[in-house]
C-alpha positions as a printed Julia matrix, in Angstrom:
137×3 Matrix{Float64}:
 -83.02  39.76   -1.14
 -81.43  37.09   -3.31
 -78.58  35.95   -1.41
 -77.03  34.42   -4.94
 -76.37  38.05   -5.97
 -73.85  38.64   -3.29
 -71.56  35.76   -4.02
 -68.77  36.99   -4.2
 -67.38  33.67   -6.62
 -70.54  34.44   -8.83
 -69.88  38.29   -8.92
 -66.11  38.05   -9.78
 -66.96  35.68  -12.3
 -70.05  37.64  -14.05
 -67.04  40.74  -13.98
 -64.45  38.6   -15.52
 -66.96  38.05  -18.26
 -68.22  41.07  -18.8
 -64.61  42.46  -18.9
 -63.84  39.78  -21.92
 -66.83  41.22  -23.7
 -65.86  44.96  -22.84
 -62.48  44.1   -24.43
 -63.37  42.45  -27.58
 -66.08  44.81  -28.18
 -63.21  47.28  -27.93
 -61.22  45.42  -30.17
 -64.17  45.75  -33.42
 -64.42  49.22  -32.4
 -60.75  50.08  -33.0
 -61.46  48.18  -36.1
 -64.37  50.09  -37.81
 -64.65  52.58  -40.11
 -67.61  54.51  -41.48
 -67.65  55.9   -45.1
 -69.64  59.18  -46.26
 -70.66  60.36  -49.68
 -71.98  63.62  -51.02
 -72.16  65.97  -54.15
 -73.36  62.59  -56.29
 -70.95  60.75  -55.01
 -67.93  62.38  -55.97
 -66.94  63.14  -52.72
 -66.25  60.42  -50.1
 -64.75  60.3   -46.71
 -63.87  57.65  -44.44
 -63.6   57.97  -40.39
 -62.3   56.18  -38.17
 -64.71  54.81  -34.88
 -64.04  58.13  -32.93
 -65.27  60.07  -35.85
 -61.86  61.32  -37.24
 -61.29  61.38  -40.65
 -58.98  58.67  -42.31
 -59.12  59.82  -46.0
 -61.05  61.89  -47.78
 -60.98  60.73  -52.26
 -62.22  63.58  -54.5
 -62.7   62.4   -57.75
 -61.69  64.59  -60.83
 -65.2   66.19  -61.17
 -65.21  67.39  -57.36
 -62.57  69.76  -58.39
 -65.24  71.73  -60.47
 -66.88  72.72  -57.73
 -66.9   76.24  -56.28
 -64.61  75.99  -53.05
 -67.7   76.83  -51.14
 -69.54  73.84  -52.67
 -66.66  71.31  -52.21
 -65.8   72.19  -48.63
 -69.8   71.58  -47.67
 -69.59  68.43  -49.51
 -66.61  67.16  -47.58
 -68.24  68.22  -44.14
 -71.63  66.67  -45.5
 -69.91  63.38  -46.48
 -67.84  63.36  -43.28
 -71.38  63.8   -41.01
 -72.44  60.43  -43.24
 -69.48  58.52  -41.95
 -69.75  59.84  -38.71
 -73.49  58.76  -38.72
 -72.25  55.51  -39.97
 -69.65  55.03  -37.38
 -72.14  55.77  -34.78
 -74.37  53.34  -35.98
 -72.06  50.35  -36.09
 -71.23  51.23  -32.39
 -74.48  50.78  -31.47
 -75.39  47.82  -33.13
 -72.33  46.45  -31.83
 -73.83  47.87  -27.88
 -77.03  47.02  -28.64
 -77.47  45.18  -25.21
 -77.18  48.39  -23.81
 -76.37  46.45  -20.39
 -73.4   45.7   -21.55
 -72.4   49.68  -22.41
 -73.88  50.07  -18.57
 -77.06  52.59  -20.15
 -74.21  54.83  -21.44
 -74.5   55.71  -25.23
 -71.63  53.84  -26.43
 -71.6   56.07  -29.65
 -71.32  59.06  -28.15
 -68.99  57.47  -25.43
 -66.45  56.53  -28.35
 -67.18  60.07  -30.24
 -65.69  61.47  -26.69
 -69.47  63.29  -26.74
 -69.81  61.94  -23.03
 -67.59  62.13  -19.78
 -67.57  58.41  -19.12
 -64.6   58.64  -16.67
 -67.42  60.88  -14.6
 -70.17  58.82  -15.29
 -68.76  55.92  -14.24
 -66.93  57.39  -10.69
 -70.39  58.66  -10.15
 -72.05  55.01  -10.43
 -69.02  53.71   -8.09
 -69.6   56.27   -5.74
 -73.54  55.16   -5.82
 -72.62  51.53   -5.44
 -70.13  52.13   -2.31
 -72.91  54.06   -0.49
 -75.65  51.66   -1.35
 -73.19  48.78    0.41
 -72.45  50.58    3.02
 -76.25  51.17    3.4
 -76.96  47.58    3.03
 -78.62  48.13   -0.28
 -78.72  47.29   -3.94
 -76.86  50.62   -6.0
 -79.67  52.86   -7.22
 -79.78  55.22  -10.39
């Protein structure tokens, strides 16, 4: 056992980090946007980092679509900003430590129950100290 990993000094101060990273990380999330094209182009949409759209351009020759064709081009468009949202999130978690093994995509697409995820981790860590132990999962 490595007694340096229980000081408490050392602990509060790897946490304080951490949180500064959580929060700026937070801060380019708010910030991004991912953009989608389809039907040649002619067609693009732009969502925000929890996959919601922010605008959606047509230009003039989208409006000679069928309705059929121009409503699967929005949705197809929309998927490609989502899939570009997703992937700047990522990249952004890559260190995956720092998104503690959670998907932080999916996480910020509200795909996952962090809230749970997270009170079941705490609920590992409290019995692993009161077993003496290091947290396992």
């Amino acid at each position: 056992m490595n007694p340096d990993a229980y000081d408490p000094q050392r602990l509060l101060a790897d946490l304080e980090a951490k949180m500064r990273r959580a929060q700026e990380n937070a801060a380019v999330v708010a910030a991004l946007e991912g953009v989608g094209e389809a039907a040649d182009g002619v067609v693009k949409v732009t969502v925000g980092p929890t996959g919601a759209l922010k605008d959606v351009v047509l230009e003039p020759k989208a409006m000679r679509l069928p309705s059929m064709d121009l409503a699967a081009a929005i949705v197809t468009a929309a998927r490609a900003g989502q899939e570009s949202i997703a992937n700047q999130v990522r990249e952004i978690y890559r260190d995956r430590e720092q998104a503690g093994a959670i998907d932080p995509a999916a996480a910020v697409q509200g795909q996952v129950d962090v809230a749970a995820l997270v009170a079941e981790r705490m609920q590992q860590a409290r019995e692993a100290l009161r077993r003496g132990g290091a947290p396992t999962g």
